[in-house]
DRENTORKOL-3810 file (N, C-alpha, C; in nm, 4 decimals):
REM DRENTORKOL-3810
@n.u->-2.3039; n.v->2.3306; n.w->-2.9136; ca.u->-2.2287; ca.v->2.3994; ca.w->-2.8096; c.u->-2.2808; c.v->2.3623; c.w->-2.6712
@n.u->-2.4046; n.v->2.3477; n.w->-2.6743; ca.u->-2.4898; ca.v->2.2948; ca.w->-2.5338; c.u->-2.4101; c.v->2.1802; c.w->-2.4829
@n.u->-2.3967; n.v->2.0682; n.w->-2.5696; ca.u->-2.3472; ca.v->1.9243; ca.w->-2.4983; c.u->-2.1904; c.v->1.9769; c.w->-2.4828
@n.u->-2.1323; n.v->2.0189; n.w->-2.5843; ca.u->-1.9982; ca.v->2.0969; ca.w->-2.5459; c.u->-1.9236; c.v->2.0430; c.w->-2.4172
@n.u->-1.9710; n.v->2.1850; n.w->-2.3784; ca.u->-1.9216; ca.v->2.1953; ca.w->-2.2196; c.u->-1.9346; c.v->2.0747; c.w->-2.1357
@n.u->-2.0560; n.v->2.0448; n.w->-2.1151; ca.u->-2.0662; ca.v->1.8880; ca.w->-2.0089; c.u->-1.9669; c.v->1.8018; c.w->-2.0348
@n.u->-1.9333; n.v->1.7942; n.w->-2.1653; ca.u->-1.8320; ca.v->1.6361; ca.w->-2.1754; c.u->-1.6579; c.v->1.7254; c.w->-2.1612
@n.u->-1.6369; n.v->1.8685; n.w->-2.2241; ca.u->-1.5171; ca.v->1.8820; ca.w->-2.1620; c.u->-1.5298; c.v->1.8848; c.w->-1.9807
@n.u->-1.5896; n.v->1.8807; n.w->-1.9703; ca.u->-1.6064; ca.v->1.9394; ca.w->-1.7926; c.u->-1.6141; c.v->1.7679; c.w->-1.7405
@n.u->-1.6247; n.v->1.6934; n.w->-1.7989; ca.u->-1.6352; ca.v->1.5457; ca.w->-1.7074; c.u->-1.5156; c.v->1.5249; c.w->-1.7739
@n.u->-1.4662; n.v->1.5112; n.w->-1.8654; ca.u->-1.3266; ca.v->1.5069; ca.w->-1.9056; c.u->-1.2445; c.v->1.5657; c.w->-1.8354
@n.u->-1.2456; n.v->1.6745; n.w->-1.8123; ca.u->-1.1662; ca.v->1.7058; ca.w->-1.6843; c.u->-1.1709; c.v->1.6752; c.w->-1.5843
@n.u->-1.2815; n.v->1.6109; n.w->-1.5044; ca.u->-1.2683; ca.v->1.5506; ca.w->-1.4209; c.u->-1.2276; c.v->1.4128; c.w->-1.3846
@n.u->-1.2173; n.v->1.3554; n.w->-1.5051; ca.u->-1.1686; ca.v->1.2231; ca.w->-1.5364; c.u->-1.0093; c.v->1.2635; c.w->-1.5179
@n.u->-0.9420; n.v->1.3251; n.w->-1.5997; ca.u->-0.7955; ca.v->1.3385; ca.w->-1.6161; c.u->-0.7674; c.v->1.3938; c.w->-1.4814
@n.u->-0.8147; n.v->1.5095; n.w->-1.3676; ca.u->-0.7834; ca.v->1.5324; ca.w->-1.2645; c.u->-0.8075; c.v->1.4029; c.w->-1.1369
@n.u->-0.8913; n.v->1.3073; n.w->-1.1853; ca.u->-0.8875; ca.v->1.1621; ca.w->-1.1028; c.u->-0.7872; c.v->1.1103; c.w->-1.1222
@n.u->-0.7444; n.v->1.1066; n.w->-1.2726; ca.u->-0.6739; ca.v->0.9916; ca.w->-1.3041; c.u->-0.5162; c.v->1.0404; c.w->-1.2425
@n.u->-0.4516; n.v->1.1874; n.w->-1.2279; ca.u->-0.3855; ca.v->1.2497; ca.w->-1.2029; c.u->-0.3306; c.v->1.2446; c.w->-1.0914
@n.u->-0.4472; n.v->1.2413; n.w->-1.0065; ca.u->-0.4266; ca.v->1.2099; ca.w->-0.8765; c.u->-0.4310; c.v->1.0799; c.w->-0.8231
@n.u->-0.4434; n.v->0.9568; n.w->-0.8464; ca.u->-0.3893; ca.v->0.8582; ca.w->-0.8315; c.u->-0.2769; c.v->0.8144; c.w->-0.8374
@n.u->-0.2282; n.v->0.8672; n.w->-0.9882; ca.u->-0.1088; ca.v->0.8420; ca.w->-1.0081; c.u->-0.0235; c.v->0.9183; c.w->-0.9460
@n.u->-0.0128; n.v->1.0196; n.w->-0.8831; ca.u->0.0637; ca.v->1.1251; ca.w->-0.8069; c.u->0.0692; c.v->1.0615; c.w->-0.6949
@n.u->-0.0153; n.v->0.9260; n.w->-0.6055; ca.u->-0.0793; ca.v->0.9092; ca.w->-0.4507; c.u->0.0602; c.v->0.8336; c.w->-0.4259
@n.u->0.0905; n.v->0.9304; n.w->-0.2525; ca.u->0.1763; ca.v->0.8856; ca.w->-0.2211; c.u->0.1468; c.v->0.7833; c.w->-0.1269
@n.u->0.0362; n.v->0.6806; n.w->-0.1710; ca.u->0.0305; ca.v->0.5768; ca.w->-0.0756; c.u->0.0500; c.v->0.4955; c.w->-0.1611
@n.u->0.0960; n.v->0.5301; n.w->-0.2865; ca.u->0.1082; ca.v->0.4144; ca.w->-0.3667; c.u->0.2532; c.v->0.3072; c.w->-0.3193
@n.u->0.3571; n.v->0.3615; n.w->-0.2747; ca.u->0.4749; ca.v->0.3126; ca.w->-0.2071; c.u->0.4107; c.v->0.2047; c.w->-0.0885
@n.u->0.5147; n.v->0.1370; n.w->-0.1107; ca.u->0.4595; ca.v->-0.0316; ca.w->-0.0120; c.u->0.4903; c.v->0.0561; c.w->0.1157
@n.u->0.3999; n.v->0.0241; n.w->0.2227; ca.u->0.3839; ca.v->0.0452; ca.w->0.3471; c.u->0.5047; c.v->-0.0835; c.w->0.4008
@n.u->0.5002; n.v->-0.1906; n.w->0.4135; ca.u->0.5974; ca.v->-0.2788; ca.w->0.3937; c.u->0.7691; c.v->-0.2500; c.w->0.3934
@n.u->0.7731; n.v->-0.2260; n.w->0.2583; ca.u->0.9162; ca.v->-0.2205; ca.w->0.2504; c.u->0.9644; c.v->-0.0664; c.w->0.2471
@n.u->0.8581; n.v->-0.0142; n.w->0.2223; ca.u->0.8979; ca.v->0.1924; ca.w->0.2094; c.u->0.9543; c.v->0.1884; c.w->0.0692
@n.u->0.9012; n.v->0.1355; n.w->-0.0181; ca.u->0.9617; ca.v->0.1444; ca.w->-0.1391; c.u->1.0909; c.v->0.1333; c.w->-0.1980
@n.u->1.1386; n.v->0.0191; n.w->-0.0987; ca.u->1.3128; ca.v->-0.0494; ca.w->-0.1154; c.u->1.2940; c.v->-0.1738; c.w->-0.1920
@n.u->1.1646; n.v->-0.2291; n.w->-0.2298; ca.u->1.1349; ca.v->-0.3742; ca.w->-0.3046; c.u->1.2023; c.v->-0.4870; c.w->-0.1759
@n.u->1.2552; n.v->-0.5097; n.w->-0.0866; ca.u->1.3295; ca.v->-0.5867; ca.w->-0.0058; c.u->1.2827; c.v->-0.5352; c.w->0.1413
@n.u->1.2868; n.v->-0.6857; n.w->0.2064; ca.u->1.2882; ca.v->-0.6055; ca.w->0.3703; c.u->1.3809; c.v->-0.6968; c.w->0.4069
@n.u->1.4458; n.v->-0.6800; n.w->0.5497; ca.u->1.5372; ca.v->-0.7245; ca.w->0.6111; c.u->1.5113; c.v->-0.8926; c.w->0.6745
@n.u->1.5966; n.v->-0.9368; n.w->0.6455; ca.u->1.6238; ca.v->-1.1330; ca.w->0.6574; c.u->1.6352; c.v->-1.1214; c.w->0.8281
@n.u->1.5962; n.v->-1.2444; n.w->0.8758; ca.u->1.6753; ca.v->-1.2514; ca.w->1.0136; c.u->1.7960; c.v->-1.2624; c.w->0.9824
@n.u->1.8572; n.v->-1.2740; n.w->0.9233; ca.u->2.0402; ca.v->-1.2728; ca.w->0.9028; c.u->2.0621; c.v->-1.1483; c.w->0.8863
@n.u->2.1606; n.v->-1.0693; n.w->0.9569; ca.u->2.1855; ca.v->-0.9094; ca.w->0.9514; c.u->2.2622; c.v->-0.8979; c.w->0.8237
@n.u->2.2159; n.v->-0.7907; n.w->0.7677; ca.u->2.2858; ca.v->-0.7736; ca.w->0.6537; c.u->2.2592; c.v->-0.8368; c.w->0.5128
@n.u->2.0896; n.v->-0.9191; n.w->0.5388; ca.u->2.0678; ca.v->-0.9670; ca.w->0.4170; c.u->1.9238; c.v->-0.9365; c.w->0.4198
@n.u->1.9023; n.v->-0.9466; n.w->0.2997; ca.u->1.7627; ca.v->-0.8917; ca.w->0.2447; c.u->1.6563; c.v->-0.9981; c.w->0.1519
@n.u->1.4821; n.v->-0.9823; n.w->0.1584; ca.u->1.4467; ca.v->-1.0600; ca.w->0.1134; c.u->1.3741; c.v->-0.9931; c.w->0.0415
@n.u->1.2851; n.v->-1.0661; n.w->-0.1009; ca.u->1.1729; ca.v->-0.9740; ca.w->-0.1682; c.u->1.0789; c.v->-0.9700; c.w->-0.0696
@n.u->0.9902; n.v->-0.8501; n.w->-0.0840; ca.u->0.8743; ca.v->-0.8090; ca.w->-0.0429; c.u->0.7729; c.v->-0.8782; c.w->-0.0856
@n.u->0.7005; n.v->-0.9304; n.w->0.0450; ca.u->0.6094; ca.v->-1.0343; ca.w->-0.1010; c.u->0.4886; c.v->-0.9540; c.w->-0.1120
@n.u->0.4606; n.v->-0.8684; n.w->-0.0206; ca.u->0.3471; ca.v->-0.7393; ca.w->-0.0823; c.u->0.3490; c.v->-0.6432; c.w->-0.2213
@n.u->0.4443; n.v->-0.6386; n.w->-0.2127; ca.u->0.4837; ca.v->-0.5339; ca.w->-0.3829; c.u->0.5608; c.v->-0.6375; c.w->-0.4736
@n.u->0.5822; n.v->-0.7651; n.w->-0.4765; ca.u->0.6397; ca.v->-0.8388; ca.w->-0.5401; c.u->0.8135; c.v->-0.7736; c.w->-0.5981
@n.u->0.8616; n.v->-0.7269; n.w->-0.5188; ca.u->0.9883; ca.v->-0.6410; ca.w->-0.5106; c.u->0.9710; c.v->-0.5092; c.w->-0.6095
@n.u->0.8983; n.v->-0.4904; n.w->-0.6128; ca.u->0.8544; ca.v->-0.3262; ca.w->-0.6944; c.u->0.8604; c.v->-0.2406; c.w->-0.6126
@n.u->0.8669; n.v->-0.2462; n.w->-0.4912; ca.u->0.8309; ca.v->-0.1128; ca.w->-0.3828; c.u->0.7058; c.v->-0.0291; c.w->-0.4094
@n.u->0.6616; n.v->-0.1004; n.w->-0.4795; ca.u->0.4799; ca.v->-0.0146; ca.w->-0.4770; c.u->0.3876; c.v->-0.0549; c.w->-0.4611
@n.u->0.2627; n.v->-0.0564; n.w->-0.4571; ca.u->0.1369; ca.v->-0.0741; ca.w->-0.4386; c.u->0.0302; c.v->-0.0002; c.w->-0.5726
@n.u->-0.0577; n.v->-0.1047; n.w->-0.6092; ca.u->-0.1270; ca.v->-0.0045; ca.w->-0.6933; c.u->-0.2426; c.v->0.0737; c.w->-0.6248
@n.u->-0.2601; n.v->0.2047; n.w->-0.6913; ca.u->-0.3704; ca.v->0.2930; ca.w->-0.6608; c.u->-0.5134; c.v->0.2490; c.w->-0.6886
@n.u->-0.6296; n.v->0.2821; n.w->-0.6623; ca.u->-0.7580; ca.v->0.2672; ca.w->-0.7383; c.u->-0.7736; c.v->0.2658; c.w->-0.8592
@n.u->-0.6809; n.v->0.4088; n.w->-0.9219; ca.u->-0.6996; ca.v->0.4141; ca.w->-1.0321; c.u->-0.5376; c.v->0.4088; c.w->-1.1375
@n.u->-0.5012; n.v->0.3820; n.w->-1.0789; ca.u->-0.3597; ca.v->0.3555; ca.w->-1.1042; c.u->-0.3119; c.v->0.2752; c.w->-1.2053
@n.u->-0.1767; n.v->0.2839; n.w->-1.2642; ca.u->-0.1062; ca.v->0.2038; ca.w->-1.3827; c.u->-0.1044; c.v->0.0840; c.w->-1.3051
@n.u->-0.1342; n.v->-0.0699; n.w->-1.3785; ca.u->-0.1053; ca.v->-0.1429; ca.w->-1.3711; c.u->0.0573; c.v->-0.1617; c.w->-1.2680
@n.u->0.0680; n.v->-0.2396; n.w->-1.1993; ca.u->0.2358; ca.v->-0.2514; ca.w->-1.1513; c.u->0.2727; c.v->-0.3432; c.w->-1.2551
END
C-alpha cells in the first residue's frame, strides 16, 4: 500500500501533462490559423503552408504525432 499511492499520484500527473498538451491551443499554426493554406500573390488563390505541411497544426511537446 506504501508504494501504492506514489505511482497512482505520478500517474496522474503524467495523464494531466499529457492532457494538457493535447488540449494546447498553440498547437494551431501561427502561420496559417489553422486553414492548412495561406494566401498566393494571386487574389483568390491559395498555397500549402509549408510550416504545418497543410495540416493547420503544429505539434505540442508532448503531443500526438501530426
Amino acid at each position: 500500500m506504501d508504494t501504492l499511492m506514489p505511482l497512482l499520484f505520478v500517474a496522474a500527473v503524467i495523464f494531466i501533462l499529457y492532457m494538457s498538451a493535447i488540449r494546447n491551443p498553440l498547437r494551431t499554426c501561427p502561420r496559417c490559423k489553422g486553414a492548412g493554406t495561406l494566401p498566393a500573390l494571386i487574389p483568390g488563390r491559395f498555397r500549402p503552408c509549408p510550416r504545418c505541411g497543410r495540416k493547420g497544426e503544429t505539434r505540442a511537446w508532448f503531443g500526438r504525432p501530426e
